[in-house]
N, C-alpha and C positions, 0 to 999 in steps of 0.2 A: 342062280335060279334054283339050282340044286339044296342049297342050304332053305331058301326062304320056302318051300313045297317043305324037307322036311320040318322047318319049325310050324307049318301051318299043322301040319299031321299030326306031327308030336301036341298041339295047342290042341286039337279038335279030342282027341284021343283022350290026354288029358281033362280033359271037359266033362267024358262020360261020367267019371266020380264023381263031378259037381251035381247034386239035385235039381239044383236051378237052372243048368242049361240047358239052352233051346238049340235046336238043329233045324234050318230050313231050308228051302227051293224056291229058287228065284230067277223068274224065266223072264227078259226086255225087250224093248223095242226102241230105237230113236235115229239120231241125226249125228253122223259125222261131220268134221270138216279140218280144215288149215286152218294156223291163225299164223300170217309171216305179217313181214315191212312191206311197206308202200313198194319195192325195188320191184316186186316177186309180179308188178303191171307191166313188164318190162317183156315176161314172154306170153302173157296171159290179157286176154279181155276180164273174164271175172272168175273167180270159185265160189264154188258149189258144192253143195253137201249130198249125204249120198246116205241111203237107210241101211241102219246096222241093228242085227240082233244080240243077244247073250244070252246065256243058261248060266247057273252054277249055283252052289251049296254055299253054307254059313253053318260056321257057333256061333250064338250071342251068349257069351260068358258074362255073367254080373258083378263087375267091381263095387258098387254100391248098389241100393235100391233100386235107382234110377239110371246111372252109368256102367256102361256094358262095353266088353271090347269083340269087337265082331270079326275075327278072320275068315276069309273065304278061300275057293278057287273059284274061279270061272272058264268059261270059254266067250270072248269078247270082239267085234269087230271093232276094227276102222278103216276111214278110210276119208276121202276127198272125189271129187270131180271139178275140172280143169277144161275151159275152152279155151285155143292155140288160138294166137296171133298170129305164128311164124312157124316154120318147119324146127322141130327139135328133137332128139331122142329123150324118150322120158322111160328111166325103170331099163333102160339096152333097148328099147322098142321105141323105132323111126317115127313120128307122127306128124300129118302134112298141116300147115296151114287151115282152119275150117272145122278141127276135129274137135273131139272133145271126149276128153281122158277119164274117164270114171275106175279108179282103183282103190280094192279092198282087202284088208291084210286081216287075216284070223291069230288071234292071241291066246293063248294059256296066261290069266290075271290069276295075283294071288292081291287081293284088298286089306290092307291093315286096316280097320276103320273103328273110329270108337263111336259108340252111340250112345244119346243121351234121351230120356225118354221123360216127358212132362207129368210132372207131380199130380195124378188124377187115380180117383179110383172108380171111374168109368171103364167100361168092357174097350168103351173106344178112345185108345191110346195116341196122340199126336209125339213124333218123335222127329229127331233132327241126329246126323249122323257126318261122318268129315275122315281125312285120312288120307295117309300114299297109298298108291296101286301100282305095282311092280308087276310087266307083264314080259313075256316072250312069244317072240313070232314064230308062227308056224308053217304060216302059205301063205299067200298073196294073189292076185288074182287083177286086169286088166284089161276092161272093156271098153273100145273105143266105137263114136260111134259118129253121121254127118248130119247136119240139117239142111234138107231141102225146102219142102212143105213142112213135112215131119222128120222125126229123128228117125234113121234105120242104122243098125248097129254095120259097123266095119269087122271088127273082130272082136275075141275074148279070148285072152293069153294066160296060162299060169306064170306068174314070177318067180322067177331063179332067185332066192332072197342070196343069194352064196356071190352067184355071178354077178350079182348089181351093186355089193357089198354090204346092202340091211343093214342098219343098227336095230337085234332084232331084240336087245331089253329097250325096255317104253318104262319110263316114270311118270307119274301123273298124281295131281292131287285131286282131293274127289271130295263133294258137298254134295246134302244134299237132304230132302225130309220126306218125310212118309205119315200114314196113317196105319194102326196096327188092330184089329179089330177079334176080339176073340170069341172062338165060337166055345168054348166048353174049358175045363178045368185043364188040359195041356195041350189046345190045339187052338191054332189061329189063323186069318187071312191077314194080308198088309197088300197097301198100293205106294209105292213113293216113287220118286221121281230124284235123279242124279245128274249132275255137270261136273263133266273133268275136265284140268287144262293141263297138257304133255308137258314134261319139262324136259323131254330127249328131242334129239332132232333125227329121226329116221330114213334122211335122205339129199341128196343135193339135189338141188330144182338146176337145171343148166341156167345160167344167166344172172343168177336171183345169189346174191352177194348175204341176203339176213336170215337168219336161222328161221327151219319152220318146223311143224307139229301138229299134232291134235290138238282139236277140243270137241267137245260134243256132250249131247245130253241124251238120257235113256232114262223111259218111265217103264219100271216092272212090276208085277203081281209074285205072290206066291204063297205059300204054306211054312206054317211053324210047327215046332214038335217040342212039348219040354219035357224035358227027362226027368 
């Protein structure tokens, strides 16, 4: 993690001297979840997703015209929610029969991403972008809660990511397009929208024999700056 923060730095750093690069802020919103095997009905009625934020920075450095390679950092949730069939320990925490597990873990993401940007010389730019995201966990977090009428929470736990054993690097591949729209000669808005699918598995579900993970999608806004 320590190597891929400094090549992002040394990259962004680097960039300054380019004319052409962009520097921006990119603030989300969207939906977590799991994607496991049929197995994982075994301790569970059904999953559920659960809403995740992100902030973080970008370069977009321009290898061609139109092709650009974009490192970022961010700061990134995920997560899942989970209603119990059975009495299980989920995360070191007991949970009965009836409950239903909504857990969220916060990431330092670093995004390799290249973007590709559509041949137009219109102000408003259509772009399409793709790439791994290498993240590290930082906290975690454990809300359980019952349904009667309505849902009222049981508790909210911080996760020992150390004591439960976390796999806390997350790989993930990430798609995804946008709209880039500029307001003046080095300054812009964009709106796009992204889906990643984990390829680490972060944890053993008790019972549940197939490998699980993220996916999720986040639509964000933000601002550009070109140097």
């Amino acid at each position: 993690m320590r190597t891929l923060l400094s090549f992002v730095f040394l990259t962004l750093f680097t960039s300054l001297a380019t004319a052409q690069t962009t520097l921006g802020v990119r603030a989300g919103y969207g939906q977590s979840s799991l994607h496991a095997g049929n197995t994982f009905d075994v301790v569970t009625d059904r999953t559920g997703t659960v809403g995740i934020a992100s902030l973080g920075m970008f370069a977009e450095v321009p290898l061609t015209d139109y092709l650009s390679l974009r490192p970022g950092l961010e700061y990134t949730q995920r997560g899942t929610s989970v209603g119990l069939t059975q009495d299980i320990q989920l995360l070191g925490i007991p949970l009965p029969v009836g409950a239903r597990a909504r857990t969220t873990f916060s990431y330092v993401d670093v995004p390799l991403l290249v973007q590709l940007r559509l041949p137009t010389e219109s102000a408003i730019q259509p772009y399409a972008l793709a790439g791994p995201s290498v993240g590290y966990a930082v906290a975690g977090k454990l809300r359980t809660s019952a349904r009667a009428l309505i849902d009222f929470q049981l508790s909210s736990t911080e996760v020992d990511l150390e004591a439960i054993n976390y796999e806390r690097l997350h790989v993930a591949l990430v798609g995804g397009a946008g709209v880039n729209a500029r307001l003046g000669q080095t300054t812009a808005v964009f709106l796009e929208a992204r889906y990643e699918h984990g390829l680490t598995q972060p944890y053993n579900v008790p019972l549940v024999r197939d490998g699980v993970g993220f996916k999720g999608w986040n639509v964000g806004m933000g601002l550009s700056f070109a140097l």
